[in-house]
N, C-alpha and C positions, 0 to 999 in steps of 0.2 A: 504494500500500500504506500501511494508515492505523503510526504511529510505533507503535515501542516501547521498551520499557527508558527510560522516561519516569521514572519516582519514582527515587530518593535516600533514603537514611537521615535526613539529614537533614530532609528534605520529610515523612519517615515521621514522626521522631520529634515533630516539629509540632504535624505533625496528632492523632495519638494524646492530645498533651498541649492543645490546645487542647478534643477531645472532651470530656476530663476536666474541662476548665472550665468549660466551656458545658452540659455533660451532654447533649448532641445526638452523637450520630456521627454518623460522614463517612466518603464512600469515594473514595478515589482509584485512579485506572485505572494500570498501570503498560503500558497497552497489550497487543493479541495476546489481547485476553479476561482479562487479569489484574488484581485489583481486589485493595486492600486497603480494610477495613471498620473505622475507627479506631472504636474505642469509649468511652462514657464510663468504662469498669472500667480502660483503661488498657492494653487489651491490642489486638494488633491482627489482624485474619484475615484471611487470602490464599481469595479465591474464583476460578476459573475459569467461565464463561463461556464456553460453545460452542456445536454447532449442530450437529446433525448429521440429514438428511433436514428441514430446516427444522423442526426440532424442538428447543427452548432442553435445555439439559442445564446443570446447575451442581455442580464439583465441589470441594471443600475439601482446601487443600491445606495446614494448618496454621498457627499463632501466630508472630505478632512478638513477640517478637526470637530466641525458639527456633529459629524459620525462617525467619533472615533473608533479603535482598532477594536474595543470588543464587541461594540454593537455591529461592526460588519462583520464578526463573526460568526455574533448571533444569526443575523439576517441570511448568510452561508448556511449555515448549519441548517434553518428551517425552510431554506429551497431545496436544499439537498433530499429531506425529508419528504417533501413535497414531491420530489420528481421520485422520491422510492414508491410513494404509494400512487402513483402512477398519473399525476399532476403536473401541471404547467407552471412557473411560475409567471413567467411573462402573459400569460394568459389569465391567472389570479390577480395580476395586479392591474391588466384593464377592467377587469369587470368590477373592482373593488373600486376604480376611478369612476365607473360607469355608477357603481352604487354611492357613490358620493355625491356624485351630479345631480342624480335623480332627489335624495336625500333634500340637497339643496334647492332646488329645482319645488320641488313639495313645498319644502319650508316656503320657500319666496310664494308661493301660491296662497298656503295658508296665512300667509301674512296680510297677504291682498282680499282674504275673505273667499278664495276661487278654491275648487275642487282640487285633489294632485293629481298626479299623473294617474292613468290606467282608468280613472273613472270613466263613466258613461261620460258625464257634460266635459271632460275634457279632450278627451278622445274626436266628440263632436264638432268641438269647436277648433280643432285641429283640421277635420275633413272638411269646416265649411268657409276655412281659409285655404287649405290645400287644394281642394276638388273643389267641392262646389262654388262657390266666386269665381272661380277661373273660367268653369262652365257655362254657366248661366250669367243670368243680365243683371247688374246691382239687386233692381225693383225683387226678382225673384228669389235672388240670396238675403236679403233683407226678410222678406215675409217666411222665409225658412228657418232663419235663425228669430225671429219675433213666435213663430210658433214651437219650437223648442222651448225657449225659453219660459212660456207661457205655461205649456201644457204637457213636456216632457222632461224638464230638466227639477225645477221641484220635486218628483216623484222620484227620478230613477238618477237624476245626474249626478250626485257626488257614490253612487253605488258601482260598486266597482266592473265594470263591462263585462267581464269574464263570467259574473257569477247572476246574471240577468238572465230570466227563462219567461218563455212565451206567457207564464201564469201573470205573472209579474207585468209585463210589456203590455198585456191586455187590459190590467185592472187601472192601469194608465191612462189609455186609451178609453176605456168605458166611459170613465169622467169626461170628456169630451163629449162623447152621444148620447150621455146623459142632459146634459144640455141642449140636444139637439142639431151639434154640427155634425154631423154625419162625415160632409165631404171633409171637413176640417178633419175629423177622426180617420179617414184615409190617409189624406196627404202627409199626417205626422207620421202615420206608421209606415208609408214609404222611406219617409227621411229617414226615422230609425232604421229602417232594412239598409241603407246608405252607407247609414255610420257604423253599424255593426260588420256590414262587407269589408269596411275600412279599416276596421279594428282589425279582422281577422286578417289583411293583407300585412300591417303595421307587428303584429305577431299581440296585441292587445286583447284576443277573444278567439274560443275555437270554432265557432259557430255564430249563427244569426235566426236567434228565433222570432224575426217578423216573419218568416216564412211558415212557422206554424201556423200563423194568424189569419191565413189567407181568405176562411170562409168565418170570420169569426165576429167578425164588423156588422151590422147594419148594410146593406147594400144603399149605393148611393143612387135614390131616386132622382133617373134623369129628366128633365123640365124642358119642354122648349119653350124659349123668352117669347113676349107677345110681338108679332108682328102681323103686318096688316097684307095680304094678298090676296085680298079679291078687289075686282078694278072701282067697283062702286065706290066702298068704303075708303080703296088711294084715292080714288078724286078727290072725295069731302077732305081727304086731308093733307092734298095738296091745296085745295082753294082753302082751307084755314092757313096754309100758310103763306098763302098772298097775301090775307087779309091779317095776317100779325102783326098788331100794334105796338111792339116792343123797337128795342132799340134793332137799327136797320143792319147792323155786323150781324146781331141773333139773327135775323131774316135771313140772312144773305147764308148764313150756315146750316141753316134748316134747308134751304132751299140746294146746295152743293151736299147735303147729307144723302138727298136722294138720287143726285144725277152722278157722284163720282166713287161708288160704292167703296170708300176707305172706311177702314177704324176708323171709330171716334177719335181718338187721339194721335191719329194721323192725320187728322182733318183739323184737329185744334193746334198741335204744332207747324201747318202749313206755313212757308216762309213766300216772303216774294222773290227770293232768290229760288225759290223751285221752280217758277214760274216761267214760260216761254208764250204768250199770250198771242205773237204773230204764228207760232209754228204749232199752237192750242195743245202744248205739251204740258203735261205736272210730271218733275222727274224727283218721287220720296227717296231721299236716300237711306243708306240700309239699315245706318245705326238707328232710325227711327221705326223701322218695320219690325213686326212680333216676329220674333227669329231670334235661332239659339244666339247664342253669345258671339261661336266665330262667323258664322252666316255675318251675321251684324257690324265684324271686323272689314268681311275679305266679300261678302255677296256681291250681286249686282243689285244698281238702285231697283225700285220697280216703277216703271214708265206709265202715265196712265195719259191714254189719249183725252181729251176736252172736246165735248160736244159742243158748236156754236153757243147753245144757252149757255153753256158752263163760261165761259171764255166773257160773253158778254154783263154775265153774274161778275163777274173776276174784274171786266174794264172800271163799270159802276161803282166797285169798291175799293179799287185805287185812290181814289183822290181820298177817301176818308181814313183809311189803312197805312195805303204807299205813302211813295217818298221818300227822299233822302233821309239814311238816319232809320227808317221804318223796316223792322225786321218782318213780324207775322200778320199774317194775312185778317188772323182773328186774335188780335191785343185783348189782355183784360183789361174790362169797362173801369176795371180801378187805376191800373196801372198798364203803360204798354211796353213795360217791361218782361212781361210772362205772356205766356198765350192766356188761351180763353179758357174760364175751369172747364172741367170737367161737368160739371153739374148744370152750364149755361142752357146746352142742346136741351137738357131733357129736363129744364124748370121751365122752359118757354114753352113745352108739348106738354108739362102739367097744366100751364096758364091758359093753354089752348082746349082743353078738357081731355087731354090724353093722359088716362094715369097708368101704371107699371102691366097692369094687366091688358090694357090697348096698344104701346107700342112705347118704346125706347129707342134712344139716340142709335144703337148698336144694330136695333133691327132694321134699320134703311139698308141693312146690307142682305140681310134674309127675305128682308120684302124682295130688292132689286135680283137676287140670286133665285128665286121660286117663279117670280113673272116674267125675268126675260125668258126660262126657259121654259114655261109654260107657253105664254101668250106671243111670243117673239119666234120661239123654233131654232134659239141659237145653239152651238154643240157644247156639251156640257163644258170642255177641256177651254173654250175660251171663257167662259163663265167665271173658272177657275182661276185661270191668270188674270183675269181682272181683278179676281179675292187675293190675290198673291198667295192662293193655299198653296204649299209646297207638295213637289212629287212624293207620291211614298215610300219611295224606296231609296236606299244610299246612293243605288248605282243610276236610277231612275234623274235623280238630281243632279250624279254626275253627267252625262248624257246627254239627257232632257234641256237644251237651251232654248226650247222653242218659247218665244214670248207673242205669238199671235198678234205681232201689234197690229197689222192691217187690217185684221176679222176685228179687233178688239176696238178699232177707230171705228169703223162700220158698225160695230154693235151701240158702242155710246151714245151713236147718232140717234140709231134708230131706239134706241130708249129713251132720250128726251124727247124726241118727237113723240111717242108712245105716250111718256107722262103730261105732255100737250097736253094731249088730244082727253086725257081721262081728265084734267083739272078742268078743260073746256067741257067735259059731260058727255065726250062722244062714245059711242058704242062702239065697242074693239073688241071683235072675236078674235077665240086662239088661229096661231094657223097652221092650218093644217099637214102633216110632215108624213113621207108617205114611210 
């Protein structure tokens, strides 16, 4: 067996001070794989030296004269131990650095009042900075983390992710359809199924039991919103919206809700820079269209053609809107710094006697989607690209660039003309398609 406990303080401090004269360092063995490393700075380092599967491993075991000669022998003697019963030291001592981190990591949490590591609400709020926000559009990671917080992280989030089971998860979620959100009771137990995938990727949990849950909810009763498509009832409520006596921007948006089938709130963020009024083009660009996140980075705008009315809707409201300095087409009446709320379209069709069970801002788009293909005979697929509803398939989108614009100018046409002719009272039979 080769010697050890060979070096001396003495022999140390020598050495050290001769490096520093020479400025060469030197290492002495103190035996058992333990080496110190004089240097010319004056200081001295304890290295280990071992072997493990004939494989060199070297482990640092600290400074002379902080760690002097017996504690590095200590330190020796219980890696040596360590690599007998069949252990790593260098592998001990990240995980021991790893369990520090965390240690501290927890403390600086519980200091702040926030869950530690490994929890459910921490875990979550981990995916819904890593994943989800990256994913999806602010408005949607906001309402995801507003309902966590609300309705899943009181209950289960400071519990530890690992040890969450379907029984648990459900009596969560109850409280929520206890109340009556049903859909809200879905959508959190989706998030949950999220976060637990994410846990179990991060090594946080081995399992995700929202997927026990699957028949276990309330099913969510689907509703179609009110909208108006029979031609009779559009007329009256096109000529109500001639005759609205409100301010004439709410006019002028009541009246392009029905002719240029946008979202509501593609219709309220409308700018005059979208605007091409000679070539009767509206060009939304993407970041404002409902689409995922990267759609909304990297998409194309989507193009809507303008039928004469529309265009002459648009000139009319220039001088009160436009202008130098004037950004949106529909300013709010407080300020025209923001567009026009949300709430404007569909306060003025309450004022008009239209309440939530007759029609909403949203349905000028269900109305216009049901009668041109009813009463018009147009092909569904350009119907479609007017709605900007995306293909459904990955590769369909990849692919698929047809944007119809020509059928889709022809169609806008003859839809205003159509809503004409029903504000004027005429009689418009469907037509006939063989």
């Amino acid at each position: 067996m080769a010697a050890t406990d060979i070096l001396s303080d003495k022999a140390i401090k020598a050495a050290i001070k001769t490096a520093a004269d020479t400025a060469k360092a030197r290492k002495l063995s103190d035996g058992g794989g333990l080496v110190l490393e004089a240097r010319p700075t004056g200081v001295g380092w304890w290295r280990l030296r071992y072997w493990i599967d004939s494989k060199e491993g070297m482990l640092s075991l600290g400074t002379y004269p902080e760690t002097g000669l017996r504690d590095a022998r200590e330190k020796r003697d219980a890696a040596r131990k360590l690599i007998a019963a069949g252990g790593d030291p260098s592998a001990a001592r990240k995980a021991e650095k790893s369990d520090r981190a965390q240690q501290r990591e927890a403390q600086a949490l519980a200091d702040a009042g926030m869950p530690g590591p490994g929890t459910f609400e921490h875990v979550a709020r981990e995916w819904l900075t890593t994943v989800h926000e990256v994913k999806v559009s602010a408005g949607h990671a906001e309402r995801t983390r507003i309902r966590l917080e609300q309705d899943a992280f009181p209950w289960i989030g400071r519990r530890p992710i690992g040890e969450i089971e379907a029984p648990e998860l459900l009596q969560c979620l109850r409280r929520v359809e206890a109340r009556g959100a049903i859909e809200t009771a879905h959508r959190i137990k989706d998030a949950c199924g999220q976060v637990f995938r994410y846990g179990i990727a991060v090594g946080a949990c081995q399992r995700n039991p929202a997927t026990d849950l699957r028949d276990a909810l309330k099913p969510v009763q689907s509703r179609h919103h009110a909208a108006i498509v029979d031609p009779l009832h559009a007329g009256k409520l096109l000529r109500d919206v001639m005759a609205y006596e409100g301010h004439p921007v709410t006019r002028a948006a009541l009246k392009l809700s029905a002719l240029l089938l946008l979202r509501p709130g593609e219709l309220r963020h409308m700018e005059w820079s979208w605007i091409d009024l000679d070539g009767a083009l509206l060009t939304v660009p993407p970041e404002v269209m409902k689409r995922k996140k990267a759609d909304k980075l990297d998409g194309p705008p989507h193009v809507v053609p303008l039928a004469p009315q529309a265009v002459a809707i648009l000139r009319e409201l220039h001088p009160l809107t436009g202008g130098e300095g004037r950004r949106f087409i529909f300013p709010s009446l407080l300020t025209g710094e923001r567009c026009m709320s949300e709430n404007t379209v569909r306060g003025a069709l309450r004022r008009m006697g239209y309440g939530n069970d007759d029609m909403t801002a949203h349905r000028f788009r269900a109305m216009a989607r049901t009668m041109i293909a009813e009463r018009l005979g147009v092909a569904p697929e350009v119907i479609e690209a007017q709605l900007a509803h995306a293909v459904g398939d990955s590769l369909g989108r990849a692919y698929n660039r047809t944007q119809f614009l020509e059928q889709r100018h022809d169609m806008m046409t003859k839809w205003a003309d159509y809503l004409d002719r029903l504000r004027d009272g005429a009689q418009v039979l469907p037509f006939k398609t063989a």
